[in-house]
C-alpha positions, -999 to +999 in steps of 0.1 A: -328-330-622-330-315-588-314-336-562-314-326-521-309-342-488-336-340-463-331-325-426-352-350-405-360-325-376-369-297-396-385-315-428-367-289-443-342-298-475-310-287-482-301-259-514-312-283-541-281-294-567-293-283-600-281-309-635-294-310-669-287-339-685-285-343-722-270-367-752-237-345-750-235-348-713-207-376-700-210-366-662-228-394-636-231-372-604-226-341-584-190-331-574-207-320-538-237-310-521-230-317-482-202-318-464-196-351-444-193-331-411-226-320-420-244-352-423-223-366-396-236-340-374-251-351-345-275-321-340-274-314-378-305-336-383-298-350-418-283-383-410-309-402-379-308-442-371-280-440-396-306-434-423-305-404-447-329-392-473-324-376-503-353-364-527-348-364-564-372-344-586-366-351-624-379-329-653-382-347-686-380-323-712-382-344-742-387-382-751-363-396-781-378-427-787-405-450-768-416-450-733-416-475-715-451-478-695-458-505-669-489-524-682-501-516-649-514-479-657-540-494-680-557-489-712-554-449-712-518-448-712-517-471-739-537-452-763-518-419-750-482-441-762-502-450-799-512-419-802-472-401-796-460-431-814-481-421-845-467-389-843-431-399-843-439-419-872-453-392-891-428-367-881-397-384-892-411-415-917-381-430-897-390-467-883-393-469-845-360-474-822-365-480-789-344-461-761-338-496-739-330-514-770-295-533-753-276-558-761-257-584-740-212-583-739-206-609-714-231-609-687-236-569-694-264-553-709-252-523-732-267-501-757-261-501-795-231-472-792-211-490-765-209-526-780-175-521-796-156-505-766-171-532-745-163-558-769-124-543-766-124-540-728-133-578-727-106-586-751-078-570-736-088-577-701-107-607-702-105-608-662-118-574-654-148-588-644-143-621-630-148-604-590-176-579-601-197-585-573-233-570-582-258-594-598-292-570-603-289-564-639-304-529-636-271-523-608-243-532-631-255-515-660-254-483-640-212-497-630-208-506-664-221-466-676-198-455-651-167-470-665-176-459-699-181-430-687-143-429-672-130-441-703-143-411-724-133-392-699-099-399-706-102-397-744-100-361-742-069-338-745-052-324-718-066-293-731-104-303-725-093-324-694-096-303-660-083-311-631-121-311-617-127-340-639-097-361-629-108-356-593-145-370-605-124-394-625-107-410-594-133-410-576-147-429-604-121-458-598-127-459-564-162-463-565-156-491-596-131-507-579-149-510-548-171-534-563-147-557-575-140-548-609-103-549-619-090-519-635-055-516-626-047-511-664-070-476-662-056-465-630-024-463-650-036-448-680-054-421-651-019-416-637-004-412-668-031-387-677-032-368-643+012-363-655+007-354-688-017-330-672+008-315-649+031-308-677+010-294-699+002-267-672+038-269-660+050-260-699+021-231-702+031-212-668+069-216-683+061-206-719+045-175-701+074-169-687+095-170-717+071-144-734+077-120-708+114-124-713+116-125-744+094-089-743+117-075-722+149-087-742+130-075-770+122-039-753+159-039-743+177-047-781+153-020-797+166+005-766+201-006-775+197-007-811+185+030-805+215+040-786+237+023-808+223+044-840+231+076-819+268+069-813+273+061-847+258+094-855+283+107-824+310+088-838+303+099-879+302+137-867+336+130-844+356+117-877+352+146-898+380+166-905+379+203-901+373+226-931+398+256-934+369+280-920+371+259-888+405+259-886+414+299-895 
């Protein structure tokens, strides 16, 4: 997907923000693309009548599943979906799944693979919802993505965790929060996250430090371990008593 923000006075765009998203891909947005004193500008010409546009060109790549076609486009289309449907059939012998197949938790349509975490949400936080103030369906399924989206997030290691993505991932609460749903019980698990984080980098930079001590102590007992071999030879050569040819 390309996404970029339109200069009303030039009808030029802006450098379009490049994603490719994918089944592997647990990312919602763009960590930047303009700068609010940008679009504040009053000469900049992106923001006019307190209206701004963004243009959003998608690329699909490749369908999983069925498409869903408005019945609108007529009999041509329909043929063209029997026709890829057959296909799919063919291909795989599998039977046909479709990609909006949901299923309702509470007032929330999710798919299939997110049924048991929101089943869990709901029973440990029966309330998390109760303010939630968006009613289009299509609106909170896209919240409700987002917060899944948070959580596995925060199901990685500290290792896999950057401190990129717990920027996203508080901006993430915010954006959640702003629209009434209560998470204080993730904000603390973010916290406690964003901590562990800080010692985990805290412990590398000082187990760095360590190493290089411990090279140098290292460096230093074989230099002494050296000197001390040579006094002993010093010392061996010193204790020897003279023969009579020595002494005469």
């Amino acid at each position: 997907m390309y996404l970029s923000v339109v200069n009303q006075v030039s009808n030029e765009l802006s450098q379009n923000e490049e994603h490719c998203f994918d089944a592997r891909g647990c990312n919602w947005g763009y960590k930047s693309m303009l700068s609010l004193d940008e679009i504040y500008d009053k000469d900049g010409g992106f923001l006019v009548d307190g209206d701004l546009k963004i243009v959003a060109e998608v690329d699909v790549l490749e369908v999983i599943g069925k498409l869903d076609v408005p019945d609108e486009m007529g009999e041509e289309s329909e043929s063209v979906n029997m026709l890829e449907e057959d296909d799919v059939a063919e291909s795989n012998g599998l039977p046909e799944v479709s990609v909006n197949e949901s299923t309702d938790v509470n007032g929330f349509q999710v798919l299939p693979s997110q049924i048991e975490t929101m089943s869990r949400i709901f029973e440990r936080h029966p309330d998390f919802a109760s303010k939630f103030r968006p009613k289009n369906e299509h609106l909170r399924t896209a919240y409700i993505n987002v917060l899944l989206s948070l959580i596995k997030t925060l199901c990685q290691s500290t290792e896999e965790l950057s401190n990129d993505d717990l920027t996203d991932a508080y901006a993430s609460l915010a954006y959640l929060t702003d629209a009434g749903l209560t998470l204080d019980w993730l904000k603390e698990k973010l916290e406690e996250m964003s901590e562990r984080k800080e010692k985990q980098e805290a412990g590398e930079r000082r187990m760095k430090e360590i190493e290089e001590e411990l090279k140098d102590l290292k460096q230093k007992c074989s230099n002494l371990e050296a000197e001390l071999e040579k006094e002993k030879a010093d010392v061996s050569v010193a204790r020897a008593p003279l023969s009579l040819d020595d002494v005469v």
